[in-house]
C-alpha positions as CSV (number, residue, x, y, z in Angstrom):
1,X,6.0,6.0,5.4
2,X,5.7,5.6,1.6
3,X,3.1,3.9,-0.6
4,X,3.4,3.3,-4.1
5,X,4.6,0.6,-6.6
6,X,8.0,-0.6,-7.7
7,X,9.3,-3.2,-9.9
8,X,11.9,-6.2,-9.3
9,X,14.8,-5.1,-11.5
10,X,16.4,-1.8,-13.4
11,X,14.4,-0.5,-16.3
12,X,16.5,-1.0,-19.2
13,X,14.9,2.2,-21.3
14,X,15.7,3.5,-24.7
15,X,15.4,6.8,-25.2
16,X,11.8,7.1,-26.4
17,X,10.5,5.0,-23.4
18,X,12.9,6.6,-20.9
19,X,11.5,9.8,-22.3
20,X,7.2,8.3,-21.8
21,X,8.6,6.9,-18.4
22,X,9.4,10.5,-17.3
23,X,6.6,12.0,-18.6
24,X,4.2,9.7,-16.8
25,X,6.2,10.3,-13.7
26,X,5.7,14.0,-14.2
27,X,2.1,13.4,-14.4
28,X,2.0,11.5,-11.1
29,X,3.9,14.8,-9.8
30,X,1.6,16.8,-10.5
31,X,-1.3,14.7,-8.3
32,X,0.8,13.5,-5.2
33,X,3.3,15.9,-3.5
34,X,6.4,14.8,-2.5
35,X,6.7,12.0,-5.1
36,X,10.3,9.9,-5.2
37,X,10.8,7.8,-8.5
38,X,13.8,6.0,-9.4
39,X,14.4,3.6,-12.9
40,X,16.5,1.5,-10.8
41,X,20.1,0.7,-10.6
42,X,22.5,-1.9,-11.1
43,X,21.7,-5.2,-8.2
44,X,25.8,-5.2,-7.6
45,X,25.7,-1.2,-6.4
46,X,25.8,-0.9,-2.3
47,X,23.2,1.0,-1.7
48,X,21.2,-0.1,-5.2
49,X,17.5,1.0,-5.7
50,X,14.6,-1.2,-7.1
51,X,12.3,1.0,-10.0
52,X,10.0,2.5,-7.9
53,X,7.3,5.7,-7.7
54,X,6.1,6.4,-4.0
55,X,4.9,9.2,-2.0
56,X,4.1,9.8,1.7
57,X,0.7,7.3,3.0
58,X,-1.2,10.0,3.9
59,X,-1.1,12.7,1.1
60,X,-1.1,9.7,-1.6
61,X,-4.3,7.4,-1.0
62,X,-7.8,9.3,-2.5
63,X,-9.8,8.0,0.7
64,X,-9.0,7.3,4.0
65,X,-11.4,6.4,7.2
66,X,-10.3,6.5,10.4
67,X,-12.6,4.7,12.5
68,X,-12.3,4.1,16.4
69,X,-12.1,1.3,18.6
70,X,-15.8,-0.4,18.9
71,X,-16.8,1.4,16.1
72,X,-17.5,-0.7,12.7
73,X,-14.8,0.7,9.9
74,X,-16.2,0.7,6.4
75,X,-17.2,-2.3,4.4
76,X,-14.0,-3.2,1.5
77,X,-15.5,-2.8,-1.9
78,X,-17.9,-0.2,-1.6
79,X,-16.6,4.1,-2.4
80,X,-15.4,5.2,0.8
81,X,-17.1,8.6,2.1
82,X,-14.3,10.4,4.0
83,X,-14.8,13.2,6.3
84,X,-13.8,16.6,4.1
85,X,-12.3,18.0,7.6
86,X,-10.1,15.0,8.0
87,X,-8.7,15.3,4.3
88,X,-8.0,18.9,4.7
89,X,-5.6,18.3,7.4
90,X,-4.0,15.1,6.3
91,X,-3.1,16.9,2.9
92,X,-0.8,18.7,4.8
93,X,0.9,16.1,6.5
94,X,4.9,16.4,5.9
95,X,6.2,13.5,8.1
96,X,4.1,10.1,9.6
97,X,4.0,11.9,12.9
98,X,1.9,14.6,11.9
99,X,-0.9,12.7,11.7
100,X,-1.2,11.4,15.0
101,X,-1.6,7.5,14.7
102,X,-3.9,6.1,17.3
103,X,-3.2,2.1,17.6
104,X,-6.6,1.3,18.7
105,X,-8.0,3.3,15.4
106,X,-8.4,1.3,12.3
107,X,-7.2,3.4,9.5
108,X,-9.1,2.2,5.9
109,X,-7.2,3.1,2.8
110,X,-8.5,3.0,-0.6
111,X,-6.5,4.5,-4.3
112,X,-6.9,3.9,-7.8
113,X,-5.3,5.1,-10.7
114,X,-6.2,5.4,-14.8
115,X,-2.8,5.5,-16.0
116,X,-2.8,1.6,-15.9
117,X,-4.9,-1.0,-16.9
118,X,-4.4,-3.8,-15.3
119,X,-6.4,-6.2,-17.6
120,X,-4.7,-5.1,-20.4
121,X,-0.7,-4.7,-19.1
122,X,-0.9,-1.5,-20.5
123,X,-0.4,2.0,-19.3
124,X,-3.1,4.7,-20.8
125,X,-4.1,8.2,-20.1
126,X,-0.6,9.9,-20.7
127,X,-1.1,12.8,-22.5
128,X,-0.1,12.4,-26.8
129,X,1.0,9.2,-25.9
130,X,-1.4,5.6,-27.1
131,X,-1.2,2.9,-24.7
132,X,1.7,1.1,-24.3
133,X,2.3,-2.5,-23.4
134,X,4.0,-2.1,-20.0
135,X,6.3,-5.2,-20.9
136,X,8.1,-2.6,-23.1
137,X,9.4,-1.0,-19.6
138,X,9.1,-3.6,-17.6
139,X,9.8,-6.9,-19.4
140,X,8.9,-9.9,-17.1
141,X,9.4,-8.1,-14.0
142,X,6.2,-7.9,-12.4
143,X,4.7,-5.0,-10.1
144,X,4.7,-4.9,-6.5
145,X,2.7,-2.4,-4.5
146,X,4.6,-1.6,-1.5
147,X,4.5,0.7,1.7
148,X,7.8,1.0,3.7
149,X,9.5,3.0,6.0
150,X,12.9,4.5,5.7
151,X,14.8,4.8,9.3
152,X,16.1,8.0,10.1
153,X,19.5,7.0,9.6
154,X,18.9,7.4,5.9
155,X,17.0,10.4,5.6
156,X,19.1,12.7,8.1
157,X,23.4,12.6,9.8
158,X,26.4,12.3,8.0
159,X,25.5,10.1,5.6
160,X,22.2,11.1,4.5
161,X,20.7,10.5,1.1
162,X,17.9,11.2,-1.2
163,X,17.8,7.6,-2.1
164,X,15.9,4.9,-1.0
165,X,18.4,1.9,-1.1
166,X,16.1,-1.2,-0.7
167,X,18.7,-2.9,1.6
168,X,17.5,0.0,4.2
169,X,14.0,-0.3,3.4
170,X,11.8,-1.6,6.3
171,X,8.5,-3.3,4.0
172,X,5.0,-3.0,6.2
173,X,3.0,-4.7,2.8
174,X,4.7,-5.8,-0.5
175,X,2.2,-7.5,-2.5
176,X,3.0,-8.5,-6.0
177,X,0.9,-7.9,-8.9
178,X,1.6,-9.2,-13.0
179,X,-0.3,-10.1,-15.9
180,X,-1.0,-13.5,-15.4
181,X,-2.9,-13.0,-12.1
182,X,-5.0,-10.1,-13.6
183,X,-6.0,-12.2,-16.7
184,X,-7.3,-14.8,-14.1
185,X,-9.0,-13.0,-12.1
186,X,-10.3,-11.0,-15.3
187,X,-11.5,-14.3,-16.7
188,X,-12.8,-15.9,-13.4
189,X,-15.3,-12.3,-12.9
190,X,-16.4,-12.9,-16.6
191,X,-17.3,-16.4,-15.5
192,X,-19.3,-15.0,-12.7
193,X,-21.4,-12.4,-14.5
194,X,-22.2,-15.3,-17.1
195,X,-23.2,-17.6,-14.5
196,X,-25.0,-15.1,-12.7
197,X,-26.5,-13.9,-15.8
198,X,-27.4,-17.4,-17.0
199,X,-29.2,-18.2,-13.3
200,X,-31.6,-14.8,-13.7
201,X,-32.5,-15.9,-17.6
202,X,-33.5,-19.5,-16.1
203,X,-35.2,-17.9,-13.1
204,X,-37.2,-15.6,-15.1
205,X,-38.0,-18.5,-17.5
């Protein structure tokens, strides 16, 4: 299973942005084994790809909890503490089966990244490289984070490819993500701290 983000048609890239886009995929390289990127292909291809970087669930996320049945998993939106042991081991995970999945578990996931600000539409911290308005790569395609499976079909017989044609793609979560939604959600939080502000200046008065 693969985790990661893609976007809804082919990057058209000139040479200079082709050249960031690779660097900042090299970058992600270095910091999740077993990474597959593509810039995306032509819709009217067979066997077409979206734009996409992804890497295998369990050597991608920063934290994961596993916690078993009747136990309480971990509150969302608070750090996650994950057992040291655990990581260890799931580092080393080449294939979904490795790591043993329990259905009665519940398996909490967190990730971040600082190579995009959201808030912004911009990506940041590539080395010698200022911010960049993602719309330059992406246009007005937005982002979708994804996790998938590919059947085995795919990966191994006859016809096995590297690829990961989207027509073959078996989606568990696609959930879309643009600028629009993070400006309001940016704007509604700054209406919250001001209200919230605002309330503790009248209650101290």
């Amino acid at each position: 299973m693969y985790v990661g983000a893609e976007a809804g048609n082919k990057l058209e890239l000139g040479l200079i942005t082709k050249s960031i886009a690779r660097a900042a995929i090299q970058l992600a390289s270095a910091m999740a084994s077993n990474l597959h990127s593509s810039l995306g292909d032509m819709k009217g291809k067979d066997l077409y790809q979206l734009p996409h970087v992804v890497a295998p669930l369990f050597t991608t996320f920063d934290k994961i909890i596993v916690t078993p049945e009747g136990e309480i998993p971990p509150p969302l939106g608070t750090p996650f503490i994950e057992d040291l042991e655990y990581r260890k081991q799931r580092l080393k995970f080449h294939k979904f089966k490795d790591a043993n999945i329990n259905l009665t578990n519940t398996y909490s996931f967190s990730v971040n990244t600082s190579n995009i600000n959201l808030i912004t539409w911009t990506l940041c911290g590539i080395p010698m490289v200022r911010p960049m308005d993602l719309r330059i790569f992406l246009a007005d395609s937005p982002i979708r984070l994804v996790g998938y499976e590919i059947p085995d079909s795919i990966t191994s017989g006859p016809n096995k490819t590297t690829d990961h044609p989207v027509k073959e793609l078996n989606y568990v979560f696609n959930m879309k993500v643009c600028m629009f939604i993070c400006v309001c959600v940016y704007m509604y939080l700054c209406v919250f701290i001001f209200m919230y502000s605002y309330g503790n200046v009248c209650m101290y008065v």
